[in-house]
N, C-alpha and C positions, 0 to 999 in steps of 0.2 A: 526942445528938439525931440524928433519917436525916437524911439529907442533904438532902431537899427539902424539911424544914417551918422555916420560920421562924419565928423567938423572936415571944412575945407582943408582945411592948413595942419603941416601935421605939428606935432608937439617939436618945436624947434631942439630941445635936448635931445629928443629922440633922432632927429636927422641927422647929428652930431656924432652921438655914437653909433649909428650904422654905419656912416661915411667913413669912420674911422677904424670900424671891426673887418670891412673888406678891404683893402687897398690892392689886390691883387686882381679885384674884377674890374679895375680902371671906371669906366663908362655906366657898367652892365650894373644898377640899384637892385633891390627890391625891389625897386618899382616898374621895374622894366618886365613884360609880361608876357612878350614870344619865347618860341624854344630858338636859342643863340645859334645853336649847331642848324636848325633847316633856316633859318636867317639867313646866314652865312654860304650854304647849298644853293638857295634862290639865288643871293648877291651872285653869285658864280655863274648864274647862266644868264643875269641880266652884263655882267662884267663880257663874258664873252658873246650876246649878244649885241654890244658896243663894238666891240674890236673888228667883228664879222663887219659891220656897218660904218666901220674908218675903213677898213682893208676894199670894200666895196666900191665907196666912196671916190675912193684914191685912184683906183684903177678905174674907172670913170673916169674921172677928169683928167687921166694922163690918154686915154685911148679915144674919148669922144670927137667925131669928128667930122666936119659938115659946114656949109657957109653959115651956121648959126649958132656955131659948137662955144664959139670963145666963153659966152653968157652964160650958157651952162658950165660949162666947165668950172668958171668961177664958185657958181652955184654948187655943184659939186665938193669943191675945195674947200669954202664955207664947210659947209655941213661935217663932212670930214674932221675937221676943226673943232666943230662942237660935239661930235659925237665922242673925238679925243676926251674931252673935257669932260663929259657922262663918265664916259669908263676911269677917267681920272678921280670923281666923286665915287662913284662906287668901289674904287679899288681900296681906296681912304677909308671907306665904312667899314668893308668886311675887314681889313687890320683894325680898326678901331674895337670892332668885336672880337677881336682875336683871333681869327681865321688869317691864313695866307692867301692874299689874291692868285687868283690861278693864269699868269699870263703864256701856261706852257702849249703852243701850236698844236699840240699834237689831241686830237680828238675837240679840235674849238670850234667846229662847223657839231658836233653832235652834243656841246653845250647849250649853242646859240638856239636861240627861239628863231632868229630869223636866217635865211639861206644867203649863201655869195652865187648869187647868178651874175656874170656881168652884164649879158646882153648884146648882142652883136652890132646893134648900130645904137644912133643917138634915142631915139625915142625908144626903143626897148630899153635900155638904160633908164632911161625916165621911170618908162612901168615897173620894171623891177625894185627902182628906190623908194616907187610907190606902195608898194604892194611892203615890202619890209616894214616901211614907217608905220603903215596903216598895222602891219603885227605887233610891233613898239606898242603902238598907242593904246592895242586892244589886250597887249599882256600887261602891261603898264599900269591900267586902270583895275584889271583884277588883282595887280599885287598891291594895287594903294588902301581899297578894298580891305584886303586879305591885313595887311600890317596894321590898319585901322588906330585904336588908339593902343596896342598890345606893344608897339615901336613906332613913336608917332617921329622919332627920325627919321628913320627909316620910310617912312610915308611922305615926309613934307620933302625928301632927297628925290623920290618918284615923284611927286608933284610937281615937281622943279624941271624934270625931266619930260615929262610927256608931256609941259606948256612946248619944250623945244621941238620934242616930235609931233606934235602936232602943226606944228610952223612948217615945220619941215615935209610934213603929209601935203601940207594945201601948196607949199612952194611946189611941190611934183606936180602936182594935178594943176597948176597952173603953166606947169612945164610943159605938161603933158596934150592941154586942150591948145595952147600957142604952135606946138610944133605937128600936131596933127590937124589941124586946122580946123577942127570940129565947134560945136559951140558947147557950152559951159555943158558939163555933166549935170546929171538931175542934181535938186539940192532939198528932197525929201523933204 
């Protein structure tokens, strides 16, 4: 073996007494190779990112409404649902690093990456879910990027996330082309 690479695997004794010299940084090894503190910062504005996008959601499907609203509406509610479920993974990460998840209303529109517009009727509605998700997928991707393998938790947790957003981007624009009557948008 040259001289500068290091074996796979590390020395088992030595993983032992590291494990056992920190017991106060739970999760957080050695090996773990972002800074915790803007870790935790990000988590924050993907956390309230989520909430903006259940709160969204929700008022949507409680206001939509039209001889074709019920379908959406569902659709709305789903997502809602799953978007709960994001902000409930992410909330779980940043305490797991040690941070407080920030569920305090006050300044969560100037955390969020994405806006709460509602939208006055049904198909503005549609655009506006679109246009968020499509932000989701496009901030998503540069933090999965960004966390690379420095917090490959923390990356396979966004990865997991933007398969949903991204579901969630083409359900609109399927919403979006049915209720406008147009034909399919370009598909570059």
């Amino acid at each position: 073996m040259p001289k500068n690479e290091q074996p796979f695997l590390s020395d088992v004794q030595q993983l032992r007494e590291r494990a056992r010299a920190s017991l106060n940084s739970g999760a957080i090894t050695p090996a773990y190779h972002a800074d915790v503190k803007q870790t935790i910062e990000i988590l924050q504005s993907v956390l309230a990112t989520e909430i903006v996008c259940i709160l969204r959601y929700t008022m949507n499907a409680v206001a939509a409404t039209g001889i074709s609203s019920d379908s959406v509406k569902e659709e709305f509610d789903q997502h809602a649902n799953e978007e709960r479920d994001h902000m409930r993974k992410v909330a779980e990460r940043i305490n797991q690093l040690g941070g407080a998840p920030n569920f305090n209303p006050e300044g969560l529109a100037m955390r969020s990456a994405s806006q709460y517009v509602e939208g006055a009727n049904l198909v503005e509605m549609i655009k506006e879910n679109l246009i968020a998700e499509r932000i989701a997928c496009e901030h998503y991707r540069e933090l999965i990027r960004y966390f690379a393998d420095k917090d490959p938790t923390t990356r396979v947790m966004m990865e997991g996330i933007l398969v949903n957003e991204e579901e969630h981007a083409n359900d609109m624009h399927d919403l979006l082309v049915a209720h406008e009557g147009k034909p399919m948008l370009s598909k570059n």
